[in-house]
VEXFI-746993 format. One record per residue (C-alpha): residue in one letter; residue number from 1; z, y, x. Coordinates in nm, 2 decimals. Each point is the difference from the previous one (the first is absolute). Layout:
// VEXFI-746993
@res->a; n->NUM; zz->Z; yy->Y; xx->X $
...
***
This chain:
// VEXFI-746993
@res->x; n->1; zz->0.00; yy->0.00; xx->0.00 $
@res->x; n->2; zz->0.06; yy->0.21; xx->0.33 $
@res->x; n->3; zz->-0.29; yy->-0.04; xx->0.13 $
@res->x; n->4; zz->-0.19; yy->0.09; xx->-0.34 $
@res->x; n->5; zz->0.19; yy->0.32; xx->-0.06 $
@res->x; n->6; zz->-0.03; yy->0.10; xx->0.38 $
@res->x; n->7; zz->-0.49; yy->-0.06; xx->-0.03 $
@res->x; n->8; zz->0.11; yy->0.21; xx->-0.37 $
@res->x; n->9; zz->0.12; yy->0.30; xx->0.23 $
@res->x; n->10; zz->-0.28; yy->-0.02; xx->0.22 $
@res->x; n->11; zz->-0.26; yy->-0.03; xx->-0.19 $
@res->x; n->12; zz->0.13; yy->0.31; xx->-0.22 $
@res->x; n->13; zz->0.02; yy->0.18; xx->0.32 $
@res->x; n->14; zz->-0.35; yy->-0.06; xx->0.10 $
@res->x; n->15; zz->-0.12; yy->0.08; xx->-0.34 $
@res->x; n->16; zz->0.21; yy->0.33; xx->0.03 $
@res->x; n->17; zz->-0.17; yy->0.05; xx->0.34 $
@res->x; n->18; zz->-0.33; yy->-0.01; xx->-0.08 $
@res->x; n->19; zz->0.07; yy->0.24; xx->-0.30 $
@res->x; n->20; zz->0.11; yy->0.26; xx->0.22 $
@res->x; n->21; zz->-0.30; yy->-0.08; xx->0.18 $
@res->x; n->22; zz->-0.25; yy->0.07; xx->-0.28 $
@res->x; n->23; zz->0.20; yy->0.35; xx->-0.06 $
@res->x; n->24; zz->-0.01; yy->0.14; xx->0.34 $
@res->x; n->25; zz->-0.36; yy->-0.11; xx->-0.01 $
@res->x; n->26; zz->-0.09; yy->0.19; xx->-0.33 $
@res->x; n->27; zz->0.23; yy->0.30; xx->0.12 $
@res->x; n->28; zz->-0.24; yy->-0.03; xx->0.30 $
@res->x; n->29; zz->-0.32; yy->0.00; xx->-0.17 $
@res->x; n->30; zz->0.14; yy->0.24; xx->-0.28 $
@res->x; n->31; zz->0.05; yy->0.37; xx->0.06 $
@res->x; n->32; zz->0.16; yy->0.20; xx->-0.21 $
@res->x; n->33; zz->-0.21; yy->0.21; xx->-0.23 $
@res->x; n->34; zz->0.11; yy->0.34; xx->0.19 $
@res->x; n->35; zz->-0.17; yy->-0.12; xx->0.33 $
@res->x; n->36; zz->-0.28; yy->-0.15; xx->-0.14 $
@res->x; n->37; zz->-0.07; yy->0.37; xx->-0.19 $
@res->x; n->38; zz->0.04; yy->0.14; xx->0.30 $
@res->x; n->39; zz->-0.23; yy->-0.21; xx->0.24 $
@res->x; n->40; zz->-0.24; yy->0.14; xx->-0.28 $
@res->x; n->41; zz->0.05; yy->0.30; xx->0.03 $
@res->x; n->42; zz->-0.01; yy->-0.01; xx->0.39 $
@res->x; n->43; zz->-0.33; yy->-0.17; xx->-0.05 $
@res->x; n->44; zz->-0.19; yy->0.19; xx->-0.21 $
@res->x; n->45; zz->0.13; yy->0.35; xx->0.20 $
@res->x; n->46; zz->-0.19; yy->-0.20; xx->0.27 $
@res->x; n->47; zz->-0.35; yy->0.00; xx->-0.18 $
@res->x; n->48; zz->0.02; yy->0.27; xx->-0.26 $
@res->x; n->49; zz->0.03; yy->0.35; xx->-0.03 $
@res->x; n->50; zz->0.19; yy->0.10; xx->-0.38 $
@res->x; n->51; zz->0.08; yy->0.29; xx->-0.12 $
@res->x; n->52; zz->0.05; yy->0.06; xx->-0.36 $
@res->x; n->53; zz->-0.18; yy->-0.25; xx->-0.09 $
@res->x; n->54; zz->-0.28; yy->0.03; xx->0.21 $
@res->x; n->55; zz->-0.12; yy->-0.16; xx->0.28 $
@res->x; n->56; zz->-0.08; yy->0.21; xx->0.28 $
@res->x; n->57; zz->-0.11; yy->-0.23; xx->0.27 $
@res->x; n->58; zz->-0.05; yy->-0.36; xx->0.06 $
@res->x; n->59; zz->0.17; yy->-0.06; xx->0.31 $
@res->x; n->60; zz->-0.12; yy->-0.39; xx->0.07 $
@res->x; n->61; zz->-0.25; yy->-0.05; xx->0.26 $
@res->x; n->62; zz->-0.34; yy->-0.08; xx->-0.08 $
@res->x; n->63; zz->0.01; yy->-0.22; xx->0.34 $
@res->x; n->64; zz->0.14; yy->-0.32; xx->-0.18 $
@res->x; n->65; zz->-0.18; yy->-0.12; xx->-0.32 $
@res->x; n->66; zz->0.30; yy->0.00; xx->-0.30 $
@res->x; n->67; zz->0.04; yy->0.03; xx->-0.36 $
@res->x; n->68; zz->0.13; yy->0.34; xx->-0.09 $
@res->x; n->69; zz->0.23; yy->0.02; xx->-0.27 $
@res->x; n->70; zz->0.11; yy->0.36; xx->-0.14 $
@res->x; n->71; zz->0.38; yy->0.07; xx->-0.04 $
@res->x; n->72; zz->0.11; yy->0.00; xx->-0.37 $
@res->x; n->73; zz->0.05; yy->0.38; xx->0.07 $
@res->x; n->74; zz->-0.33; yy->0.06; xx->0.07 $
@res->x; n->75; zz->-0.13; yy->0.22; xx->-0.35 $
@res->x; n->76; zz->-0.29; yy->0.20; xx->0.20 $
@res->x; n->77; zz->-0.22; yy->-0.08; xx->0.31 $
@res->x; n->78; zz->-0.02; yy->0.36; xx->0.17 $
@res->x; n->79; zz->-0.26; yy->0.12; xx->0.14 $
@res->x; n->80; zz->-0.12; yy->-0.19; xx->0.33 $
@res->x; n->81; zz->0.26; yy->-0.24; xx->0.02 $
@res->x; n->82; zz->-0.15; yy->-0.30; xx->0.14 $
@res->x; n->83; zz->-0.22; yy->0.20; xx->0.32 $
@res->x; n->84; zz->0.00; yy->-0.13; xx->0.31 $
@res->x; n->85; zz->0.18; yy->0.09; xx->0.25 $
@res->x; n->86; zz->-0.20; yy->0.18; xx->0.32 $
@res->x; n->87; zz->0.06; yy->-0.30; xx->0.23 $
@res->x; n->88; zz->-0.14; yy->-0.17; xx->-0.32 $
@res->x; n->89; zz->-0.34; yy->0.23; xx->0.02 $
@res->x; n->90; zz->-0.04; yy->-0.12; xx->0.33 $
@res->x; n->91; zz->0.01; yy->-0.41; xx->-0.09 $
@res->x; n->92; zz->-0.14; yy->-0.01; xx->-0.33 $
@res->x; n->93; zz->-0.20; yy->-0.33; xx->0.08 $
@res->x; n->94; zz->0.30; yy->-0.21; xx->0.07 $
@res->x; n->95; zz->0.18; yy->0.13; xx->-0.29 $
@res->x; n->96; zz->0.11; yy->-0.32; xx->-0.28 $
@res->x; n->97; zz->-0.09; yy->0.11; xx->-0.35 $
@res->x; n->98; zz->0.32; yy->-0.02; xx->-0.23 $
@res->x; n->99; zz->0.03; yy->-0.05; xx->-0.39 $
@res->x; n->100; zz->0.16; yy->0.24; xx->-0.22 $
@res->x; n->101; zz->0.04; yy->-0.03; xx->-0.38 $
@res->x; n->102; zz->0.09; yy->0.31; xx->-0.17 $
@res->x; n->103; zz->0.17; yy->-0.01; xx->-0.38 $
@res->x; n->104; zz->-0.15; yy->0.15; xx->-0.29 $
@res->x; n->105; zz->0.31; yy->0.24; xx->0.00 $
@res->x; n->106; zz->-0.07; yy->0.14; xx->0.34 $
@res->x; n->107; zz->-0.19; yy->0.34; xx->0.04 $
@res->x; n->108; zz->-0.26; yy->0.03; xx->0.26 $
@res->x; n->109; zz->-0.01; yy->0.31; xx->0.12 $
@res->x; n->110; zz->-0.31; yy->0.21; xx->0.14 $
@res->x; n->111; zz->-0.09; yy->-0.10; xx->0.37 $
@res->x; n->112; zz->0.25; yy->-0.29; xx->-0.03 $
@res->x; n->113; zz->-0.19; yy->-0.23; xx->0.21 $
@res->x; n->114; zz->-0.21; yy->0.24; xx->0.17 $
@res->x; n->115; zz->0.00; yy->-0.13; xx->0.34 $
@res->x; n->116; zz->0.16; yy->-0.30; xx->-0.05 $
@res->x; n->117; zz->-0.01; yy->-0.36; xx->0.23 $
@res->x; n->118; zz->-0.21; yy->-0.34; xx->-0.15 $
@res->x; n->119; zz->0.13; yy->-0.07; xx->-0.34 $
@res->x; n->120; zz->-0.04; yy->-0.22; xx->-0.25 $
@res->x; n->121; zz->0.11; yy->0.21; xx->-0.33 $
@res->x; n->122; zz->0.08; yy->-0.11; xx->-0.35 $
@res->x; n->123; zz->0.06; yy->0.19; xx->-0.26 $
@res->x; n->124; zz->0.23; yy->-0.18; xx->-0.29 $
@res->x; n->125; zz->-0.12; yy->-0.06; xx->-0.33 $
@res->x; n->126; zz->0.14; yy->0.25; xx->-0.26 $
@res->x; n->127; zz->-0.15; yy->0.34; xx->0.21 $
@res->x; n->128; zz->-0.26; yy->0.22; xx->-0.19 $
@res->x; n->129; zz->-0.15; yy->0.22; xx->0.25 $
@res->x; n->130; zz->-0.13; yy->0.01; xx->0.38 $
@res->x; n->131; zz->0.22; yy->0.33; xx->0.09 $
@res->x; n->132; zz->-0.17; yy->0.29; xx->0.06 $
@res->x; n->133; zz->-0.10; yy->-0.04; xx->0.40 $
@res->x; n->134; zz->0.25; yy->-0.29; xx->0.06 $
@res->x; n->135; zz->-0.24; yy->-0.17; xx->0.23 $
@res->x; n->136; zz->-0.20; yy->0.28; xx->0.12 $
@res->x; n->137; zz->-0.03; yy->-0.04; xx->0.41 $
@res->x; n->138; zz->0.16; yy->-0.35; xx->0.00 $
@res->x; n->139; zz->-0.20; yy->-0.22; xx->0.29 $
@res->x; n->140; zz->-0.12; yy->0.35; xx->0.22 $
@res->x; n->141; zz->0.13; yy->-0.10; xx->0.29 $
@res->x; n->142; zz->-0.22; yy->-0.35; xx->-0.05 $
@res->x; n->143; zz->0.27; yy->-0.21; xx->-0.15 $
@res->x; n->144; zz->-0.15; yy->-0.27; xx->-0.26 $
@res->x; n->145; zz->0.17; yy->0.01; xx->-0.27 $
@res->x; n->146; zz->-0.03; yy->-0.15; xx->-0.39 $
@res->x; n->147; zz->0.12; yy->0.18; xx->-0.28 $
@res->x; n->148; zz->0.05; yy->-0.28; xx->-0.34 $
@res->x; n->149; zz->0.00; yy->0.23; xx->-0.37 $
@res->x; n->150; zz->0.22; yy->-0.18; xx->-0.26 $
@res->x; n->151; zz->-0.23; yy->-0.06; xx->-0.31 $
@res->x; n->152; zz->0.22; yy->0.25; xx->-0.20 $
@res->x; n->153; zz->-0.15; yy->0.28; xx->0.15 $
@res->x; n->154; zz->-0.25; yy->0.19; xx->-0.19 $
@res->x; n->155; zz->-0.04; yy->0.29; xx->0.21 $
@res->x; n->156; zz->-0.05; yy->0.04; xx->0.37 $
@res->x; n->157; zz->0.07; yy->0.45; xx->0.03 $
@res->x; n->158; zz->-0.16; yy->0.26; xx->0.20 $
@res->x; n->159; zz->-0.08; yy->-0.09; xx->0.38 $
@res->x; n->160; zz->0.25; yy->-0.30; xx->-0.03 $
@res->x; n->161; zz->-0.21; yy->-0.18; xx->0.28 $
@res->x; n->162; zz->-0.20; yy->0.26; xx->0.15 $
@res->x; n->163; zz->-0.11; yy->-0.06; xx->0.36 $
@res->x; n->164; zz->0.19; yy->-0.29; xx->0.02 $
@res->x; n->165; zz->-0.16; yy->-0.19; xx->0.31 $
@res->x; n->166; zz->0.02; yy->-0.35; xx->0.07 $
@res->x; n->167; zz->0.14; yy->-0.07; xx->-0.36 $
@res->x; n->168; zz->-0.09; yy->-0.23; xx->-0.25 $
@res->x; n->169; zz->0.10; yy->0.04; xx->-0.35 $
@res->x; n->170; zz->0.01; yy->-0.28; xx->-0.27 $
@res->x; n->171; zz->-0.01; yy->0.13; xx->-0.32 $
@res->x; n->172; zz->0.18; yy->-0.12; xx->-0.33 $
@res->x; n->173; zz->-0.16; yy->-0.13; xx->-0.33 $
@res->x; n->174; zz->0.15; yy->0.31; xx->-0.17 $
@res->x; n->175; zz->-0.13; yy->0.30; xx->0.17 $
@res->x; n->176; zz->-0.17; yy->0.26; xx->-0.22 $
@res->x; n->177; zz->-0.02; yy->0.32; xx->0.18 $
@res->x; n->178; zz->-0.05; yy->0.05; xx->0.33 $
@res->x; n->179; zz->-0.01; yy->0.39; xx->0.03 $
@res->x; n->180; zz->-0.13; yy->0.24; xx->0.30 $
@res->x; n->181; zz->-0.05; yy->-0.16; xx->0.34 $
@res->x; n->182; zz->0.25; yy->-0.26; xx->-0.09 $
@res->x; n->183; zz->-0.15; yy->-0.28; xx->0.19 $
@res->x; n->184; zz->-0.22; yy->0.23; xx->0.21 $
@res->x; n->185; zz->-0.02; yy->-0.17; xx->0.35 $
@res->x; n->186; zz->0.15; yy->-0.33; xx->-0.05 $
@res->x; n->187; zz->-0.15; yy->-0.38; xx->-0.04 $
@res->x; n->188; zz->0.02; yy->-0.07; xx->-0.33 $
@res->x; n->189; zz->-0.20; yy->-0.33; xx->-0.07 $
@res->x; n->190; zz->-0.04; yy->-0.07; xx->-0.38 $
@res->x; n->191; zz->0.13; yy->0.22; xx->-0.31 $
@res->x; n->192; zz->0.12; yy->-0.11; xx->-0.31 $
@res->x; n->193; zz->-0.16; yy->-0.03; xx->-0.29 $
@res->x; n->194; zz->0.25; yy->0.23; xx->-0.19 $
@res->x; n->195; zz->-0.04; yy->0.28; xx->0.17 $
@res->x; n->196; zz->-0.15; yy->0.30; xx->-0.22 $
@res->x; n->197; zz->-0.06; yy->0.29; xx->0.24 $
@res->x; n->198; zz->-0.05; yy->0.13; xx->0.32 $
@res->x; n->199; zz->0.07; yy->0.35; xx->0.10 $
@res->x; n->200; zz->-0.15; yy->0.21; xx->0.24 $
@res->x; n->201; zz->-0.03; yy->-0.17; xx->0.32 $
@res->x; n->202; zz->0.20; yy->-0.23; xx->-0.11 $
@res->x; n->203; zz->-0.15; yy->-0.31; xx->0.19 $
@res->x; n->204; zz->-0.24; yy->0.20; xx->0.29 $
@res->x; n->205; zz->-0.06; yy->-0.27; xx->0.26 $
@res->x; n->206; zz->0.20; yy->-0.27; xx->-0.13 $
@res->x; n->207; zz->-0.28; yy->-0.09; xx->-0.23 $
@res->x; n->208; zz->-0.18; yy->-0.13; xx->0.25 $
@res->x; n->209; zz->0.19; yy->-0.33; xx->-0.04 $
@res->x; n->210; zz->-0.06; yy->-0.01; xx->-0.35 $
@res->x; n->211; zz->-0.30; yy->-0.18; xx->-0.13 $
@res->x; n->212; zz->0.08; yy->0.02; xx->-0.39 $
@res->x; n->213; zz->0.12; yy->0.28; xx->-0.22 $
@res->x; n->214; zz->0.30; yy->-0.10; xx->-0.25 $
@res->x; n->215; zz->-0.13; yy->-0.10; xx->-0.35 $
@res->x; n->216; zz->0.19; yy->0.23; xx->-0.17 $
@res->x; n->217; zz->-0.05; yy->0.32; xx->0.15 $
@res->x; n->218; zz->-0.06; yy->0.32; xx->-0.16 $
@res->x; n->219; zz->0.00; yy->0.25; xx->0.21 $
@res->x; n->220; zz->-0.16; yy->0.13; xx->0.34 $
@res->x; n->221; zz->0.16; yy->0.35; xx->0.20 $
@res->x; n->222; zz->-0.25; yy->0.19; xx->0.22 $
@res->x; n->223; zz->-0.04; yy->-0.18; xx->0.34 $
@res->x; n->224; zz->0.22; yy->-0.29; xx->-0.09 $
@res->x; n->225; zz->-0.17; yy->-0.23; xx->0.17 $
@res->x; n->226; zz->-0.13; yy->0.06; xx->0.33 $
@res->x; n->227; zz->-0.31; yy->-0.29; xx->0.11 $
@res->x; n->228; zz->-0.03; yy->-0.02; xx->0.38 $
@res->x; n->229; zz->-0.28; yy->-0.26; xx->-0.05 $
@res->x; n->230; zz->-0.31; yy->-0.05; xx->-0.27 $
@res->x; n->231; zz->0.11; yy->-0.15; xx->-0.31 $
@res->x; n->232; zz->-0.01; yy->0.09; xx->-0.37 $
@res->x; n->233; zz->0.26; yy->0.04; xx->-0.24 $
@res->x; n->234; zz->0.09; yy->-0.24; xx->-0.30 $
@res->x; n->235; zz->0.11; yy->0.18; xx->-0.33 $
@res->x; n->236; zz->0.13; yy->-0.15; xx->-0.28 $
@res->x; n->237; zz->-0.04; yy->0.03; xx->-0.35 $
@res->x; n->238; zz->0.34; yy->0.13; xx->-0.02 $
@res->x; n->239; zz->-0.10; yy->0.30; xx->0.24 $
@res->x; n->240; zz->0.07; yy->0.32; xx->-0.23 $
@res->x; n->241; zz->-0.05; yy->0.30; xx->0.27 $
@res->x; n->242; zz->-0.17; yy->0.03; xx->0.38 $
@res->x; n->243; zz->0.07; yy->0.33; xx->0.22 $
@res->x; n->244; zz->-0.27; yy->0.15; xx->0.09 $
@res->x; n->245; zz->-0.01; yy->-0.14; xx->0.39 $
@res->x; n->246; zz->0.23; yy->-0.22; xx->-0.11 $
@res->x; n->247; zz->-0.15; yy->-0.25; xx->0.30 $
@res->x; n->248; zz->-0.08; yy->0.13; xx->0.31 $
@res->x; n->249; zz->-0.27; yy->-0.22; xx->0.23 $
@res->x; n->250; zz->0.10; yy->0.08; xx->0.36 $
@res->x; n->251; zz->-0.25; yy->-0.18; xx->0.23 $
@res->x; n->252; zz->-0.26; yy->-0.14; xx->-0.20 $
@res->x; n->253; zz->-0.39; yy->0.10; xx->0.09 $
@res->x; n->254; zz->-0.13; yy->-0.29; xx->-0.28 $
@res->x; n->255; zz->0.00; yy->0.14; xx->-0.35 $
@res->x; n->256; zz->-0.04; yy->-0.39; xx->-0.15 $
@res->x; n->257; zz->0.33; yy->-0.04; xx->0.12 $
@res->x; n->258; zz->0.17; yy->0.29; xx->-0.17 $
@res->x; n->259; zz->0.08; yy->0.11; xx->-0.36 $
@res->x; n->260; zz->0.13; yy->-0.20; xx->-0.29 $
@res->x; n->261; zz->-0.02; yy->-0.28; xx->-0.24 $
@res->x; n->262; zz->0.14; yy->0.12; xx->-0.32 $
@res->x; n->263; zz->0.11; yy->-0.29; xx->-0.25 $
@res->x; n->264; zz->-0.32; yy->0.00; xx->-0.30 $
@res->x; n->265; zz->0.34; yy->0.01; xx->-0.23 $
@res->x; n->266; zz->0.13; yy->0.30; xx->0.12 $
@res->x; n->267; zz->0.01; yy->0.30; xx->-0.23 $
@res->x; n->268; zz->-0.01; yy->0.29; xx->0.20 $
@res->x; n->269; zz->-0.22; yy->-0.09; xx->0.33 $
@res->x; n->270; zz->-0.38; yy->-0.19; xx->0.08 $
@res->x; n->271; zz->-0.10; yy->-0.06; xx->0.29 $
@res->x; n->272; zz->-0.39; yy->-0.07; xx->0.11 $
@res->x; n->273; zz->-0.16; yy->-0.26; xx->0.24 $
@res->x; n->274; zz->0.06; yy->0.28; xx->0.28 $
@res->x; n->275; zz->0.36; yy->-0.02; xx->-0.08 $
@res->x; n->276; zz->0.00; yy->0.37; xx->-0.10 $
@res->x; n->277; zz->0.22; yy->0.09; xx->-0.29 $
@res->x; n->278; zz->-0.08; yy->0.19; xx->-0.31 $
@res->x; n->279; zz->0.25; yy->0.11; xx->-0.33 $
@res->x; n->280; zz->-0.06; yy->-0.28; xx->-0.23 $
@res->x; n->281; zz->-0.30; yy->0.16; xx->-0.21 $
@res->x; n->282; zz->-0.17; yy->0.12; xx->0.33 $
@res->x; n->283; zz->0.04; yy->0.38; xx->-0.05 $
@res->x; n->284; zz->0.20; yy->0.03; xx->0.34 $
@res->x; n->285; zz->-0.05; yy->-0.13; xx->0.33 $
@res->x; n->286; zz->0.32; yy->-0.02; xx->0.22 $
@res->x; n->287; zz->-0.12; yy->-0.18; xx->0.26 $
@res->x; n->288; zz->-0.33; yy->-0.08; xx->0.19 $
@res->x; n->289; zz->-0.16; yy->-0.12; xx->0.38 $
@res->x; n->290; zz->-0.31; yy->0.02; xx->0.16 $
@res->x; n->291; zz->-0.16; yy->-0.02; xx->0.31 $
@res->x; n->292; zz->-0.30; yy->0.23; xx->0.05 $
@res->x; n->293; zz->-0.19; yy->0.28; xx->-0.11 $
@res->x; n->294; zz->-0.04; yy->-0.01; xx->-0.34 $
@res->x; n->295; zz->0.28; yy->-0.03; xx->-0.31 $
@res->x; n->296; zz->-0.09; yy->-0.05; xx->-0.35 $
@res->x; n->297; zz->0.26; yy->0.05; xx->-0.24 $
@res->x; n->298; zz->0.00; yy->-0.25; xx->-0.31 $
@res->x; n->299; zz->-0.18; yy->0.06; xx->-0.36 $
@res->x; n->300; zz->0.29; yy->0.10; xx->-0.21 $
@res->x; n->301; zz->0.25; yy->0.14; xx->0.27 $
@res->x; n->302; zz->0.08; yy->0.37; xx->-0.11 $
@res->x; n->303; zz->0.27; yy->0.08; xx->0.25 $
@res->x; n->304; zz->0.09; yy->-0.12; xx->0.37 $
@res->x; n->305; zz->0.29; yy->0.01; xx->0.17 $
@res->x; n->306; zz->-0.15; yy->0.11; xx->0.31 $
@res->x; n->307; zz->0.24; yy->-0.04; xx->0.27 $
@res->x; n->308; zz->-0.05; yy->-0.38; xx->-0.11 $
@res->x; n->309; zz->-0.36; yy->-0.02; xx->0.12 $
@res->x; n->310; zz->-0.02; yy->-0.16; xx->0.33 $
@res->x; n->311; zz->-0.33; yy->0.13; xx->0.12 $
@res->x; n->312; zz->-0.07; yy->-0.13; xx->0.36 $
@res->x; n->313; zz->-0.25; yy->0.02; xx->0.22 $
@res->x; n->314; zz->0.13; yy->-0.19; xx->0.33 $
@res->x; n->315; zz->0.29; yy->-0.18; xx->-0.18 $
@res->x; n->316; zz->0.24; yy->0.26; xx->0.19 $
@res->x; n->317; zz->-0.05; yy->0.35; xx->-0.06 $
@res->x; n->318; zz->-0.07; yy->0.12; xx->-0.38 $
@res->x; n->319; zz->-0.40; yy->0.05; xx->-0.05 $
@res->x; n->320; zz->-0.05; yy->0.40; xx->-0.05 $
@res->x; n->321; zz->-0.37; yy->-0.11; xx->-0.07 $
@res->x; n->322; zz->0.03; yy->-0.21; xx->-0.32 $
@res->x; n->323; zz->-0.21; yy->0.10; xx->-0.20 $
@res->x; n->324; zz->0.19; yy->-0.07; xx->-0.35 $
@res->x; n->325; zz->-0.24; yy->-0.06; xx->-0.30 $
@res->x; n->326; zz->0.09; yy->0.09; xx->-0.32 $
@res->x; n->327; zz->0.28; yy->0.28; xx->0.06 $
@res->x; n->328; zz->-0.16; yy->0.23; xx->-0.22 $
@res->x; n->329; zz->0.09; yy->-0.16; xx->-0.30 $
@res->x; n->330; zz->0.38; yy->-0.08; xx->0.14 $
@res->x; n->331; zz->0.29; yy->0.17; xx->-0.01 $
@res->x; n->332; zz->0.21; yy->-0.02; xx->0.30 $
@res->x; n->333; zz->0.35; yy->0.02; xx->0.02 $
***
């Protein structure tokens, strides 16, 4: 009976023993939630910036490829917070691009990423609008970036974008408006069917990665689309109004290549096998090309838009020896 009582005790006390050992290890591994805040806090005064709410600079290094993640505080990105640093400048091909997903709740700022190292941006579901010049200047310095649009946003503002070098844009199913020079400058390879208008240079070179209008577009701004190559432009039938010079043919010298093809269902717009476009009933000509000496205007056309006649003689230089037949009985405008 000793001898039971006496393995009793020491199996109690081993049991007791490797309790004690499972608490000092979770008092190890555990740390109290006032440390833990404040390794937070120590950490993100390492990488960010704050005050009152907005984010000043991004401290990080662009050296080491991470995923950025914005402190809860974070209710504004100011303006140029994420620019490199001038050592940064100086190394910008060895640079690691970093990803960044910004909440729908956040404000971008103007110039908040003017400058700024590779990124790979998302922008949350739930946000409306592109901010007026968020992105403007982001990639100058030759940093690749990619900027991802939530499909909740309808409308990309004013020079959102604009000359943003070395930056590729994917847009979301939503978009409706892209206003002035709002992707002006960046690689924007399809858009989506949704979208309803384009503002004044509101694409400019980016369309040159385009091959297809959206089916549902309605309106064209003046110079919105900017074509450093021959190629003609698709309307649809849901087309409703076209600038005058809405497109603008940069460095084409072969008028086959150039105009549009208007949609036969189309209300408003025709087009002919030239790919010049006319009003629906013919009355007015908006747009026409021609290499050579000699121009007729169309039975039926009583007035012509005439800053959209693309009279050439060499393909380069506008012809001041076209002879235009028919301008008598045309009113120009």
């Amino acid at each position: 009976m000793k001898k039971i009582n006496t393995l009793f005790v020491i199996l109690f006390a081993a049991m007791a023993f490797c309790g004690c050992g499972n608490s000092l290890q979770e008092a190890q591994v555990k740390k109290p939630d006032s440390i833990q805040q404040k390794e937070q806090k120590n950490k993100t005064s390492e990488l960010f910036e704050v005050k009152d709410g907005v984010l000043i600079r991004y401290k990080g290094s662009y050296q080491t490829e991470r995923k950025i993640i914005l402190p809860e505080s974070v209710k504004v990105i100011g303006k140029k917070a994420f620019s490199l640093s001038e050592k940064e400048k100086c190394m910008i091909y060895k640079l690691k691009t970093s990803t960044l997903e910004i909440p729908s709740d956040v404000k971008i700022n103007e110039y908040a990423f003017s400058g700024a190292g590779p990124l790979k941006v998302t922008l949350a579901e739930g946000r409306k609008m592109v901010e007026k010049s968020a992105f403007c200047g982001m990639g100058k310095y030759g940093s690749d970036s990619e900027v991802i649009l939530a499909n909740s946003i309808e409308v990309i503002d004013e020079y959102a974008f604009y000359k943003g070098e070395c930056v590729k844009v994917k847009l979301g199913s939503g978009l409706q408006q892209v206003k002035k020079y709002g992707l002006n400058g960046v690689i924007v390879r399809s858009l989506p069917d949704n979208l309803k208008q384009l503002d004044e240079e509101s694409l400019g070179d980016s369309y040159k990665y385009v091959h297809n209008m959206p089916e549902h577009l309605e309106r064209l701004g003046t110079h919105c689309i900017r074509i450093n190559k021959e190629g003609r432009v698709q309307i649809s039938a849901s087309v409703k109004y076209i600038a005058k010079n809405a497109v603008v043919w940069e460095n084409s010298g072969n008028g086959d290549e150039m105009g549009f093809d208007v949609a036969e269902a189309n209300p408003n717009y025709k087009s002919d096998e030239n790919g010049w476009l006319y009003s629906k009933d013919g009355k007015i000509m908006y747009f026409a090309y021609l290499i050579g000496d000699e121009f007729v205007i169309p039975d039926g056309v009583e007035k012509v838009y005439k800053d959209g006649l693309y009279l050439y003689e060499d393909g380069l230089a506008k012809g001041t020896g076209t002879v235009i037949v028919g301008e008598d009985r045309v009113k120009f405008f």
